[in-house]
Backbone bond lengths (Angstrom), bond angles and torsions (degrees), N, CA, C in turn:
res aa  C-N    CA-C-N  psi(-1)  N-CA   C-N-CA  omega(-1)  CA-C   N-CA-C  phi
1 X - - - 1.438 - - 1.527 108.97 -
2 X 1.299 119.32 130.36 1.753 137.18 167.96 0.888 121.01 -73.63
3 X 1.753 131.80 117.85 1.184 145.41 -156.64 1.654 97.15 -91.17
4 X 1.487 122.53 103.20 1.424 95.63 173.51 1.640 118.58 -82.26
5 X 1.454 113.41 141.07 1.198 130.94 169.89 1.466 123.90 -71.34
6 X 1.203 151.29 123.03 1.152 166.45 -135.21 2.140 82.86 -106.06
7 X 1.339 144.28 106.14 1.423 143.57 -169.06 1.730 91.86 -110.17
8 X 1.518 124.98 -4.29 1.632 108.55 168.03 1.904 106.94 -130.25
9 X 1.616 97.60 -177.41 1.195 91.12 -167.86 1.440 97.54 -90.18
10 X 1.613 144.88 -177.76 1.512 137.82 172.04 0.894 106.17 -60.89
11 X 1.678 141.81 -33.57 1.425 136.52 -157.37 1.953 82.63 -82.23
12 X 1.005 117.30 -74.07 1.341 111.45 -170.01 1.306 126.98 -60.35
13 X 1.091 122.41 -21.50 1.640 123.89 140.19 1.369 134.93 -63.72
14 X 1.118 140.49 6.90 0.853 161.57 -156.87 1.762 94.88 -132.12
15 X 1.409 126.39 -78.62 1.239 136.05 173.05 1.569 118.98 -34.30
16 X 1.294 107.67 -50.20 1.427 122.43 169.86 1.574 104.92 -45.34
17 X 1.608 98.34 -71.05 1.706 99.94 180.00 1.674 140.58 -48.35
18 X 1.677 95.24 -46.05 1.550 94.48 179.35 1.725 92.30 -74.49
19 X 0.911 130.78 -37.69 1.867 125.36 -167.08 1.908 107.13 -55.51
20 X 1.577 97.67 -42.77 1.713 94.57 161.37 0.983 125.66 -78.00
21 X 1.303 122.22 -24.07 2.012 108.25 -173.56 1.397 91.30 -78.55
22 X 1.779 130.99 -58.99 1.265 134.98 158.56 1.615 113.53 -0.80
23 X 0.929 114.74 -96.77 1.378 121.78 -175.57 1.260 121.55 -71.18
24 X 1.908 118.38 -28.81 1.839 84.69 -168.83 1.661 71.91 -134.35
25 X 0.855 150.18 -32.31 2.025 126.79 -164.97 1.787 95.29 -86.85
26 X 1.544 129.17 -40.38 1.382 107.97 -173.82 1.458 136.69 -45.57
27 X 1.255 114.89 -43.52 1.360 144.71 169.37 1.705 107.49 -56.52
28 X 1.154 115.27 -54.88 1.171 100.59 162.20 1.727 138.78 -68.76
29 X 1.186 110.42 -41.44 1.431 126.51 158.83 1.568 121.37 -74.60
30 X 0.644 146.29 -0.69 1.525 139.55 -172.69 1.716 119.33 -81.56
31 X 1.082 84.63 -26.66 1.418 105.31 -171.82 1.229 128.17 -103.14
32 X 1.470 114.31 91.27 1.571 135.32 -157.52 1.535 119.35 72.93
33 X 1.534 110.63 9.61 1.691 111.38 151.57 1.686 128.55 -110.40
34 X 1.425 95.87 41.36 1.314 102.51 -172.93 1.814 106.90 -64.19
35 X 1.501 97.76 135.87 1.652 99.50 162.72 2.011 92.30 88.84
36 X 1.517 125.40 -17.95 1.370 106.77 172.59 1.566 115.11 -90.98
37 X 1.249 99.42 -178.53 1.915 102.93 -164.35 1.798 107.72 -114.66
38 X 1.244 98.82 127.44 1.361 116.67 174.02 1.290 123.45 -90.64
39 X 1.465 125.17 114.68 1.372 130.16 172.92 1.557 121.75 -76.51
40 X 1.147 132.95 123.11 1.381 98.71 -168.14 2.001 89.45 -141.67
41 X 1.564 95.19 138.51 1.545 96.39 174.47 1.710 103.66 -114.25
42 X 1.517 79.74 120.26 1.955 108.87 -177.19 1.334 125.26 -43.58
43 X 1.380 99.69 -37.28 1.613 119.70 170.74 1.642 121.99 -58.39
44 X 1.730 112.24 -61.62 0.826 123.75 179.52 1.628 129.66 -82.91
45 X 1.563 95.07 -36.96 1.986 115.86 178.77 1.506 78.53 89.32
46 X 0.962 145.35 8.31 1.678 113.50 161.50 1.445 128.15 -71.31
47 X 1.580 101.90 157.06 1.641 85.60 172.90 1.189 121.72 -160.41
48 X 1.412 133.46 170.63 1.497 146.58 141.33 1.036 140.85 -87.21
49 X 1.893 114.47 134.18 2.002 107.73 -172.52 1.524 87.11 -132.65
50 X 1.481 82.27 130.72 1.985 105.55 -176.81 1.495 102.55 -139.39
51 X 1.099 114.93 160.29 1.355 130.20 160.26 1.638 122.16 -48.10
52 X 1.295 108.52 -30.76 0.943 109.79 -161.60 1.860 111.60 -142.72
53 X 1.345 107.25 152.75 1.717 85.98 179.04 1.433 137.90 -64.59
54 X 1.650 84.48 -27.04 1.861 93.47 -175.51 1.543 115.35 -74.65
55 X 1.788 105.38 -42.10 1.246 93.80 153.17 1.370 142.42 -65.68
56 X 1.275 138.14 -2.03 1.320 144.42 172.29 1.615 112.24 -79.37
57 X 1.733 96.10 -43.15 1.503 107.64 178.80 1.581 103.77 -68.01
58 X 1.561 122.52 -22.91 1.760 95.10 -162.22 1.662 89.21 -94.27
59 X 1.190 117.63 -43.18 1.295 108.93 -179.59 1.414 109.37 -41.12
60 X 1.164 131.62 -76.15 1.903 151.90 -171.58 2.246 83.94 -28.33
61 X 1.444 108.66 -56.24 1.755 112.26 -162.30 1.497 85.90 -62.80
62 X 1.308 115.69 -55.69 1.743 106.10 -154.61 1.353 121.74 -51.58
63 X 1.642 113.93 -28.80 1.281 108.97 170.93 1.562 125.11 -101.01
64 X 1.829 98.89 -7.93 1.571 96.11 -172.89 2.105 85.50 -140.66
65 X 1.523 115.72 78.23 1.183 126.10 143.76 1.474 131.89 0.59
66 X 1.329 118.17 -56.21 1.362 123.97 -162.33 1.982 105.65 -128.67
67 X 1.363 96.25 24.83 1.762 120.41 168.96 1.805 109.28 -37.89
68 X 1.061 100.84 136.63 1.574 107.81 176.53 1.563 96.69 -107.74
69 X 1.461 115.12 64.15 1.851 93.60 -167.77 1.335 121.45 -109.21
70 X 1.584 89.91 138.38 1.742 115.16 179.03 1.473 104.93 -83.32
71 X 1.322 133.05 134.19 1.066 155.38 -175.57 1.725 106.74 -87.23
72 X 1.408 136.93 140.72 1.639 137.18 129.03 1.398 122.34 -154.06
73 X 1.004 96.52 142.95 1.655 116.94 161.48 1.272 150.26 -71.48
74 X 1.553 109.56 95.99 1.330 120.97 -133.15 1.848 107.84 -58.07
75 X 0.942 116.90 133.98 1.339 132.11 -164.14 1.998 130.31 38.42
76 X 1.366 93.47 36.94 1.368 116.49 156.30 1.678 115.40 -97.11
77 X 1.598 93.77 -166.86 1.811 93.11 -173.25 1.791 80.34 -125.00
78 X 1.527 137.25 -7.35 1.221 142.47 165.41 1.584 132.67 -162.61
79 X 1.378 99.58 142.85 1.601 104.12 -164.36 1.347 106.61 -37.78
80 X 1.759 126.36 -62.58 1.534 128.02 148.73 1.107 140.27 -111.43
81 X 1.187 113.33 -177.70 1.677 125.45 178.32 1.475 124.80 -86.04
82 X 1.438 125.36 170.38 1.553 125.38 172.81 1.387 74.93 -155.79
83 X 1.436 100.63 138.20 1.593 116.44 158.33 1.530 113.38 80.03
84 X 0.962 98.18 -167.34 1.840 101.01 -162.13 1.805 120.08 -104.10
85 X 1.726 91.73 0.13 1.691 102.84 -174.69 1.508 100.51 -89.18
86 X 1.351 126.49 143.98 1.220 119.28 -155.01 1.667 89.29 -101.82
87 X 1.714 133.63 147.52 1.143 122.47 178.18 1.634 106.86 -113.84
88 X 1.476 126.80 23.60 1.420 147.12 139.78 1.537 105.23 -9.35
89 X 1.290 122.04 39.13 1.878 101.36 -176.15 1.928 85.17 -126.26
90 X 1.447 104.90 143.60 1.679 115.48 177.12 1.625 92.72 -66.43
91 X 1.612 107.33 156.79 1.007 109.05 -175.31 1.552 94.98 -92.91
């Protein structure tokens, strides 16, 4: 089994990610996948929308192995929550 290596720093992984769902996966997804989870590999902009994260994540690996993937939740401000304040606001 292949250990994947993390090849950016968080600030730039992170940047990479919201700048692709932003511009090229939101527009396509937004619309009637509210509340599902987007896998997205930074490198490529490809992606997966599942119900769920793990499924988004195995699908996103099965076809792209060596994935740098950023995770979101389609029309949240985060994949989850902590605490009791609800973070329900469109991005």
């Amino acid at each position: 089994m292949t250990i994947r290596q993390p090849r950016y720093s968080k600030e730039e992984f992170a940047r990479r990610g919201d700048q692709i769902y932003q511009t090229q996966i939101r527009p396509q997804v937004e619309p009637g996948s509210h509340g599902k989870i987007v896998a997205i590999d930074i490198e490529t902009g490809e992606f997966e929308v599942a119900e769920d994260t793990m499924t988004a994540t195995r699908k996103l690996r099965e076809r792209l192995p060596d994935s740098q993937t950023w995770v979101v939740r389609v029309g949240y401000r985060a994949v989850h929550r902590f605490g009791a304040r609800s973070l329900n606001e469109q991005i």
